[in-house]
C-alpha positions in Angstrom: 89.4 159.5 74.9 90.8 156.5 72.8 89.1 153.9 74.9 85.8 156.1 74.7 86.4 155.4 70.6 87.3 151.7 71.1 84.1 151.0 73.7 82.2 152.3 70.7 83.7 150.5 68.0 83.7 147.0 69.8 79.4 148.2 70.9 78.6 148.8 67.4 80.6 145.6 66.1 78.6 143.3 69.1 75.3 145.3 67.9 75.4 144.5 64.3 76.3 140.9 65.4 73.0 140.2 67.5 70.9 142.6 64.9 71.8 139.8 62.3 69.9 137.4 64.9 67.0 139.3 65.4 66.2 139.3 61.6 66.7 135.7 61.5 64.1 135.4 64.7 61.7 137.4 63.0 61.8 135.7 59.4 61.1 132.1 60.9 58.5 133.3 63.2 60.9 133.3 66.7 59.6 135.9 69.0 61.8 138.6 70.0 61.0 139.4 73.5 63.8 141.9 74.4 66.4 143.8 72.4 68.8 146.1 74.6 71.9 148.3 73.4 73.9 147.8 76.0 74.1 145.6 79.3 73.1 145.6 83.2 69.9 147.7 84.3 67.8 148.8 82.3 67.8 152.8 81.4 64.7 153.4 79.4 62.6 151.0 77.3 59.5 150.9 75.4 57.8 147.8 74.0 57.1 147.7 70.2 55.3 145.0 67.6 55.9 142.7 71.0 59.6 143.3 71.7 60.9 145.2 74.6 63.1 147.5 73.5 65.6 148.7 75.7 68.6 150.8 77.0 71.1 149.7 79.5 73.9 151.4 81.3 77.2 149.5 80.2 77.9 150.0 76.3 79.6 147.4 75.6 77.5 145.9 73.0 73.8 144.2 73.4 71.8 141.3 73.3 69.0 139.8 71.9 66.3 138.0 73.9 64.4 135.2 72.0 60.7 133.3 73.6 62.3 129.5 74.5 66.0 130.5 75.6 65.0 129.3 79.3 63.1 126.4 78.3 66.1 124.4 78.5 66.4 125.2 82.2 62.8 124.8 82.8 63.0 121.0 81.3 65.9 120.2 83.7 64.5 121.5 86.7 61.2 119.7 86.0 62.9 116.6 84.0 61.3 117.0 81.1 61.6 116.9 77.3 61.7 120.6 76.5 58.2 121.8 75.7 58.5 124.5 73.6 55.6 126.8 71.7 55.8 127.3 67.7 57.1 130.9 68.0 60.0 130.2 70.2 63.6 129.0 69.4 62.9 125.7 70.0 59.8 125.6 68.7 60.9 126.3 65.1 62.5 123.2 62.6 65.9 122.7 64.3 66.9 123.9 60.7 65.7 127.2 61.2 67.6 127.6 64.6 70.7 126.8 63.3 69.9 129.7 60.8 69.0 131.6 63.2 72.4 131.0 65.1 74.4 131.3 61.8 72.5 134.7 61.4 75.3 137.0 63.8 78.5 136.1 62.6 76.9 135.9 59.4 76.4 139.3 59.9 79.7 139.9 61.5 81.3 138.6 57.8 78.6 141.1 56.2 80.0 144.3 58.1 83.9 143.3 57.1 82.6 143.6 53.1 80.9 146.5 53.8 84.4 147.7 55.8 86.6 146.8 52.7 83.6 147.9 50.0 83.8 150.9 51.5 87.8 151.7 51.5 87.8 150.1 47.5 85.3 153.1 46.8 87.0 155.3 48.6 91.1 154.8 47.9 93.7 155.8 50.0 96.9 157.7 49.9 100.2 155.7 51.4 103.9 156.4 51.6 105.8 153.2 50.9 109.2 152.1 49.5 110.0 150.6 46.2 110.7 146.8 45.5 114.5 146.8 45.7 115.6 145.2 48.6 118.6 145.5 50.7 119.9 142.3 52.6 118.9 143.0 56.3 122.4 141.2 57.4 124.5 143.7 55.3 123.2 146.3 57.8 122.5 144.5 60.9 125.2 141.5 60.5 123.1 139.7 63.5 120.1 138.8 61.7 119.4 135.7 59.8 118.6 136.9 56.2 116.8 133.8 54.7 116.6 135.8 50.9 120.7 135.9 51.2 120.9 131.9 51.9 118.0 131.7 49.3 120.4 133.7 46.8 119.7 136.7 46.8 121.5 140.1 46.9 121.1 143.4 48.1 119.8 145.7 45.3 117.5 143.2 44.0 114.1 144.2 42.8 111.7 141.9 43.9 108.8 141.4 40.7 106.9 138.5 42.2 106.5 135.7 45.0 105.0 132.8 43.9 104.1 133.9 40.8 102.0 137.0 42.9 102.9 140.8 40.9 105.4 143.0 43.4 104.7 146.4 43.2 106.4 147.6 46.1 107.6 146.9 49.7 104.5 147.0 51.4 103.6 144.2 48.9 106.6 142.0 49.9 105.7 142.6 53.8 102.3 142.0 53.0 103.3 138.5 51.1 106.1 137.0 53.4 104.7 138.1 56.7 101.6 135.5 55.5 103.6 132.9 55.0 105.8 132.1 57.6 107.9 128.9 57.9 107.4 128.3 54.0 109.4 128.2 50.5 108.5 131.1 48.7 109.2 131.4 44.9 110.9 134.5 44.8 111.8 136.4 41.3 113.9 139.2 40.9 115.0 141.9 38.5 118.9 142.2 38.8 121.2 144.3 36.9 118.3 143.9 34.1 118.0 140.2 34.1 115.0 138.1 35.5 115.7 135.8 38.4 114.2 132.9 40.2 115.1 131.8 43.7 113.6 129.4 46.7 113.6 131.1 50.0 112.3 129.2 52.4 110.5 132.5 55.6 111.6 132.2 59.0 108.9 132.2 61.3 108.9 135.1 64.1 107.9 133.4 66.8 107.1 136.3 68.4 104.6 138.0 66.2 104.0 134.7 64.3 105.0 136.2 61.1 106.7 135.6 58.4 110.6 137.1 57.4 112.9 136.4 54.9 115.7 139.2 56.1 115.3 142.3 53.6 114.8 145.7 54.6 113.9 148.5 52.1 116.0 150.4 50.1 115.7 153.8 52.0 116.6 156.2 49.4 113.1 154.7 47.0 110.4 156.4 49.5 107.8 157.1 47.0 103.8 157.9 47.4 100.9 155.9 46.0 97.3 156.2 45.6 95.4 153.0 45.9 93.0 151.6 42.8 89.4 153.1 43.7 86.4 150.8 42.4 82.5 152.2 41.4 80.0 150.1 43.7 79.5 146.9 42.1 83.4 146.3 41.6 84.3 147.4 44.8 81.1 145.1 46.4 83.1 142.3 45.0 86.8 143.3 46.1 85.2 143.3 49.7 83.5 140.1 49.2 87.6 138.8 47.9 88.8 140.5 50.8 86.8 139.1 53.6 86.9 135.4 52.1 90.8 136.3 52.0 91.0 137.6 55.4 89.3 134.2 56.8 91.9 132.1 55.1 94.2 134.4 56.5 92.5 133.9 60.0 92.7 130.2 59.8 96.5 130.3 59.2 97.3 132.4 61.9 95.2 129.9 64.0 97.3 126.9 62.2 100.6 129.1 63.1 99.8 129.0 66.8 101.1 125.0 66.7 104.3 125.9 66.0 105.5 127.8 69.1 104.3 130.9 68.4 104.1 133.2 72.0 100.6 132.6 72.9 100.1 136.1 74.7 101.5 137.9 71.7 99.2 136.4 69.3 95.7 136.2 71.3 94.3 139.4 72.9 91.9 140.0 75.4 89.5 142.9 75.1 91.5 145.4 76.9 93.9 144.9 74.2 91.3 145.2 71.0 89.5 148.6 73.0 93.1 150.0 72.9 93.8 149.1 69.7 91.1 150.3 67.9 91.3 153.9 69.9 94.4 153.9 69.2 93.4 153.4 65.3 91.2 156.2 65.4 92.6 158.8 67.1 95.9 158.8 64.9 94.4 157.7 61.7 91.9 161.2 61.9 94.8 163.0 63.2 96.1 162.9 60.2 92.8 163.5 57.9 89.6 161.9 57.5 90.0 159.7 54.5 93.2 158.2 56.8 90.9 157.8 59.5 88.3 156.3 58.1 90.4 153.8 56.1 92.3 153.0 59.1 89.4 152.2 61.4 87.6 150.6 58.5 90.4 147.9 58.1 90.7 147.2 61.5 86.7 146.8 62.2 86.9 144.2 59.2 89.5 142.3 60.6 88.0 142.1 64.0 84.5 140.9 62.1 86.0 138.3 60.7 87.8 137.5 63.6 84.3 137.6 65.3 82.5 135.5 62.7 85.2 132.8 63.2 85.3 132.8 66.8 81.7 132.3 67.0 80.8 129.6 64.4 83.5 127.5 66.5 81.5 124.2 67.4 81.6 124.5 71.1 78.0 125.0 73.8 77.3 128.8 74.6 78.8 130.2 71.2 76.2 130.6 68.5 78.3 127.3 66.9 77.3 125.1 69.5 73.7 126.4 68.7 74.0 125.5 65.0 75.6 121.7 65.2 73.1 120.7 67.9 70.2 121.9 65.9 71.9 120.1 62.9 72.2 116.7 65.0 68.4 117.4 65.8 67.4 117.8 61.9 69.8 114.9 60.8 68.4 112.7 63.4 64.9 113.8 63.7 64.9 114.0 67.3 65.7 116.4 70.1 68.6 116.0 71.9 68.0 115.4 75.6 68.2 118.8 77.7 70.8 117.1 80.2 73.3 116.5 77.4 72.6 120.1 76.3 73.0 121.1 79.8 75.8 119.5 80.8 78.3 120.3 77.9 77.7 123.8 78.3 80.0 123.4 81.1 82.6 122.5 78.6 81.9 126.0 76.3 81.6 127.6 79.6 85.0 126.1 80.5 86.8 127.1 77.1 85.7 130.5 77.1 86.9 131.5 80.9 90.0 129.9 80.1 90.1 132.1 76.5 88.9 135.1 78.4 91.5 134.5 81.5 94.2 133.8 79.0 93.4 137.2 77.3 93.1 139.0 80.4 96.6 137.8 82.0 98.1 138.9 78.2 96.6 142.2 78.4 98.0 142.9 81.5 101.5 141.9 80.4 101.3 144.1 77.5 100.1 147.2 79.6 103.0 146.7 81.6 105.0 146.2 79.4 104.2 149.7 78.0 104.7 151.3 81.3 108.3 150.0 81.3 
C-alpha cells in the first residue's frame, strides 16, 4: 500500500509540474494539443477549447503536448530551417518559450510554498530534547567528538551557532548537519556563564552531513508545539523556506565534491516512491496533523529538488529549452535544428547515466534492507 501512496505523490508532484507549462502555453498563444494524466495508451479522452484531454494507464505523472514540438524533427529530416506557425512553441518570441520552459519548475518552487505555507498555518506537535549536550566520546569513547577538541564539555547548553538562537537539540542537528566540513561559532551556557568556541563539523561521508560529536542529554525529553502563522505571515515563511531549501539543495550538490558516497546521496525513483509511502503511512498512523506535516515537508523538498534538477542547462530538460531560446533572443536568430539535434544526445546521455546511477543505488539500498 505504501508504494500505491508514493506513485500518487510523485503523479501529482509531475502533474502540477507540466500544469505550470500549460498556463504558460496558453498565455503566449502556444497551442495545447494534448494534455494526459498519466502515460502509455490512451484510456479515455475528450477534446476541449482545442486540447485533447486525456487518460492513460501508467500514473506516474503526465505530459503536456505543445503545436511545434516535432518541428525540429521535421526540419532535420527535410534540412530545413524550422518553419514554425505563430501559435506553436517555436513560433512564439524565443522569449516567451523560455517562459514557457521556466513555467514547470516554476511551478514545482510554487507547490514547496504552498507545502511549507501550509504546515506554518497549521503547527505541529514534536518530542525533542533540550540544548544541553553530552560529549558523544564520553559515551561511545570511539567517536571523534569535534565540540570536545573545539572545547567543549559535556553538560553544556548550546544558545547559538553562529550567532543562530538554539532552542533545542533538533535545532543543533538541524544547524551542524548543514554545515558539514566548516568552523561553526559555537556559544554555550556553562555552569551560568556564556561561552564562545570554534568547532570546526566533520563531514559524514556517508550521509554527507554535518557532526560535531554531541549527543542529547537523555534525561531533557521535553514536548513542543511549533509557532503557527495567519495566512499572509505564514505565505511568507514558505516563500523563506523554499528559497532556504534551494540554498540548501545547492550545498548538498557542492558537498558531493568532497567524497561524499554517491549512491547514498542520489536516489533513483524507486527510492523517492518508497520514501514518501513510507512518510505517509507512519506520519497518519500516528494522527492526521502528523501526517499531513510529514508528507507536506517531504513533497516540498522533492519540489525544490524538482525545480533545480530541471532548470539545469542541459538539451531535453526544460533548462536546455530556456538557454537556447535565450541564445535565440540575445542573438536574434534561430539556432540551426542540427545543433539542437545533435546536443540532445548529450542531455540524453546525462540523464541515462543519472537515471542508471539511481537505479543501480536503489537496488543496493533494497538489498541492503533485505540483509
Amino acid at each position: 500500500m505504501k508504494w500505491l501512496y508514493g506513485l500518487l505523490c510523485l503523479f501529482f508532484l509531475v502533474l502540477f509540474h507540466e500544469f505550470g507549462h500549460f498556463l504558460a502555453a496558453k498565455l503566449f498563444g502556444v497551442k495545447v494539443e494534448s494534455f494526459s494524466i498519466g502515460y502509455g495508451p490512451i484510456l479515455i479522452h475528450k477534446t476541449f477549447k482545442g486540447t485533447d484531454w486525456r487518460l492513460s494507464l501508467f500514473p506516474l505523472g503526465g505530459y503536456c503536448g505543445m503545436k511545434g514540438e516535432k518541428e525540429l524533427q521535421n526540419a532535420l529530416e527535410n534540412n530545413t530551417e524550422i518553419i514554425a506557425d505563430k501559435d506553436s512553441l517555436f513560433g512564439v518570441h524565443p522569449f516567451k518559450r523560455a517562459i514557457v520552459g521556466f513555467s514547470g519548475p516554476f511551478f514545482n518552487f510554487l507547490f514547496a510554498v504552498i507545502c511549507y505555507s501550509i504546515i506554518a498555518m497549521t503547527g505541529y506537535t514534536y518530542y525533542t530534547y533540550s540544548n544541553k549536550i553530552t560529549l558523544a566520546d564520553d559515551i561511545y569513547p570511539e567517536i571523534h567528538s569535534a565540540a570536545r577538541d573545539g572545547g567543549l564539555l559535556s553538560g553544556d547548553e548550546i544558545i547559538s551557532i553562529n550567532n543562530k538562537k538554539i532552542n533545542d537539540f533538533s535545532d543543533i542537528i538541524t544547524t551542524v548537519s548543514s554545515n558539514p566540513d566548516k568552523n561553526l561559532e559555537i556559544t554555550v551556557l556553562r555552569e551560568g556563564t556564556k561561552k564562545t568556541f570554534l568547532v570546526h563539523s566533520d563531514l559524514d561521508k556517508e550521509s554527507g552531513t554535518g557532526k560535531i560529536g554531541v549527543t542529547a542529554d537523555k534525561n531533557s525529553l521535553i514536548k513542543k508545539d511549533s509557532e503557527t502563522y495567519s495566512f499572509f505571515p505564514a505565505l511568507y515563511h514558505g516563500v523563506i523556506e523554499s528559497v532556504n531549501m534551494i540554498g540548501l539543495t545547492f550545498k548538498g550538490i557542492g558537498i558531493l565534491f568532497k567524497g561524499v558516497k554517491l549512491e547514498n546521496a542520489v536516489s533513483g525513483p524507486a527510492r523517492i516512491t518508497d520514501m514518501l509511502g513510507s512518510t505517509v503511512k507512519e506520519g497518519f498512523s500516528e494522527g492526521f496533523k502528523t501526517g499531513i506535516v510529514s508528507i507536506l515537508e517531504l513533497l516540498g523538498v522533492i519540489s525544490i529538488s524538482l525545480f533545480i534538477m530541471n532548470l539545469l542547462p542541459i538539451p531535453v530538460l526544460d533548462g536546455g529549452l530556456i538557454l537556447f531560446a535565450l541564445i535565440e533572443t540575445i542573438l536574434r536568430k534561430r539556432i540551426s535544428p542540427k545543433v539542437q539535434y545533435y546536443t540532445q544526445f548529450i542531455g540524453i546521455g546525462f540523464i541515462a547515466l543519472l537515471f542508471i546511477f539511481g537505479l543501480s543505488s536503489d537496488i543496493k539500498y533494497f538489498i541492503g534492507k533485505l540483509k
